[in-house]
N, C-alpha and C positions, 0 to 999 in steps of 0.2 A: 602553901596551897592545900587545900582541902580535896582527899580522894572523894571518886564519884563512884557511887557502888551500881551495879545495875539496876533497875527497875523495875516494877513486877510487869510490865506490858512485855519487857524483852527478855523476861524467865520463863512467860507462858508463849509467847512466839520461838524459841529456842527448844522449850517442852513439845511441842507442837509438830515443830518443822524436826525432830527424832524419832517422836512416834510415827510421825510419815515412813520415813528413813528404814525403822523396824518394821514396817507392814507392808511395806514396799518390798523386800527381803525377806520377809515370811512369803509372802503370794508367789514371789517368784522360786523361792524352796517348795512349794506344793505344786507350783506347776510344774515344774522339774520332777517330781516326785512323781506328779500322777502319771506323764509321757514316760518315763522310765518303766514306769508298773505296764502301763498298755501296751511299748514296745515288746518286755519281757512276754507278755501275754499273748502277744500276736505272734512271736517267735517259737513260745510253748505250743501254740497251734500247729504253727505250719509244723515243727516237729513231729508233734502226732500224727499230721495228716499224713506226711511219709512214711513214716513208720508202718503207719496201717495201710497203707495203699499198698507199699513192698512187700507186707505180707501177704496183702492179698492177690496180690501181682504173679507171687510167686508161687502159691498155691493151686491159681486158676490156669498160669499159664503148664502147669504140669498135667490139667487133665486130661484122663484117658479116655477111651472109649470104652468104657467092658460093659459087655452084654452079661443076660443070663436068663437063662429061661424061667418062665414061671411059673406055678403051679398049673395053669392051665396047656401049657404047652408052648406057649409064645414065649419068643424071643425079645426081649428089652433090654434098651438103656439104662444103665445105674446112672441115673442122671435126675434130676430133680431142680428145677426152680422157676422160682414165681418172685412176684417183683419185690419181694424184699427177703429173700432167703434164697439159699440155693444149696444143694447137695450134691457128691459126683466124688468120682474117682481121680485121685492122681498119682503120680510119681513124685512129686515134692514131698521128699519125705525126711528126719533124721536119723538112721540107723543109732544113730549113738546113745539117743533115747530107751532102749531097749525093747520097748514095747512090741509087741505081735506083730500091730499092723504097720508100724516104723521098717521093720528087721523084715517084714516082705518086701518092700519095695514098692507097692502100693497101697493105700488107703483109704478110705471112705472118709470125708470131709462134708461136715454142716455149718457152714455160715450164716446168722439171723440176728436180730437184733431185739434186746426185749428188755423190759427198765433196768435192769443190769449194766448195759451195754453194746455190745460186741461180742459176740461168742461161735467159740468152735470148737464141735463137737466132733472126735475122730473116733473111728472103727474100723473094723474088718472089713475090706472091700466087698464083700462077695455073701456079706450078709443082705436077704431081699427085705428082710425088716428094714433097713434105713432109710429105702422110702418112704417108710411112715411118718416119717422126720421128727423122733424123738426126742427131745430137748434134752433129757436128763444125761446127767455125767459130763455136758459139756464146761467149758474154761471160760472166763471172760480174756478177750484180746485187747479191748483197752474200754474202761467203763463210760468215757467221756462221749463216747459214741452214739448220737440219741436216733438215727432213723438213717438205713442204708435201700437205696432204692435201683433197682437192679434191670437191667433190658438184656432184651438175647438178639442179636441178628439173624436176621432169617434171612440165607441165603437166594432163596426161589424169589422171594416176595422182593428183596433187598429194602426191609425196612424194617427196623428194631419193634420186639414184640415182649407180652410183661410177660410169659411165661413159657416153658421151655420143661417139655415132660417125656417119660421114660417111652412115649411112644413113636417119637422121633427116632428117627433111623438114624441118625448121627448128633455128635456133641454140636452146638451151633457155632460156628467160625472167629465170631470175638460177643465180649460180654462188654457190657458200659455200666458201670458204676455210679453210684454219686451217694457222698455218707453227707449228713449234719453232725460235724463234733464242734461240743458243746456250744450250739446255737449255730454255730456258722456252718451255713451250707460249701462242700467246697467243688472243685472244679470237677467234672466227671473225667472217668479215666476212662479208657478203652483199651481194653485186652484181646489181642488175637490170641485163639487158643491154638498152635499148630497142629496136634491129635485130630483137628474135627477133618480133616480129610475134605474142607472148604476151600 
């Protein structure tokens, strides 16, 4: 009996129905791939968002109230902000840093954001320059940061206002948040400040 070799109709239907097989299994390796890369990336998110929300948490919820007269004779708040920066005194500090204004126990904090990122600028509390709100010398806190938009409650009025200046007689009762890192807007935060004596 004479063997029957295959056919070229059932070489190229067999070639056919593999390379399906392989591209079927390639697409599902890329999909796999990309949800892997997105999940990873939505989780690099949220990681940032808390990290910098904690810092900032933790900063804002130490501020003080310190006055200080000024050249004119009046009494002011070291206090500074407007809706996308804000300036002020706190007790959130590290002594172990060594710095001046660490190793008092109080300091003068600038928060803003500018294509850099995120940045905080620290000083001497009880310098009246820092209202000027000098940018230079400060640090980036995390570069991903593209726009931080800021409210101040106003206790009298009880309704969130953009700015909040050294001629208030007290720090405002909680501060409301909200950054965009990198592209994503996220959820506003809200900080009572204890200090504001609200």
């Amino acid at each position: 009996m004479k063997d029957k070799g295959f056919t070229l109709v059932e070489i190229l239907l067999a070639f056919t129905i593999f390379l399906l097989l392989i591209l079927l299994i390639f697409t599902g390796f890329r999909l796999s791939s990309r949800t892997t890369e997105k999940i990873t990336e939505r989780d690099e998110t949220s990681q940032r968002i808390r990290v910098v929300y904690e810092r900032l948490g933790w900063l804002i919820r130490g501020a003080y109230p310190y006055k200080f007269v000024d050249k004119d004779g009046k009494e002011r708040l070291l206090f500074t902000g407007e809706g996308n920066s804000i300036g002020f005194v706190t007790t959130s500090v590290i002594p172990a840093t060594g710095k001046i204004y660490d190793l008092s126990g109080l300091k003068w904090v600038y928060l803003f954001v500018d294509n850099e990122g995120l940045k905080e600028k620290d000083n001497v509390f009880f310098l009246e320059k820092n209202l000027e709100e000098s940018r230079e010398g400060a640090f980036i806190l995390d570069p991903s940061v593209k726009s931080m938009n800021i409210e101040y409650l106003d206790p009298e009025e009880n309704t969130w206002v953009d700015t909040w200046g050294p001629d208030n007689e007290r720090l405002p009762p909680a501060i409301k948040i909200r950054l965009n890192i990198m592209g994503h807007e996220t959820q506003e935060m809200i900080l009572s400040i204890p200090a504001s004596g609200g």
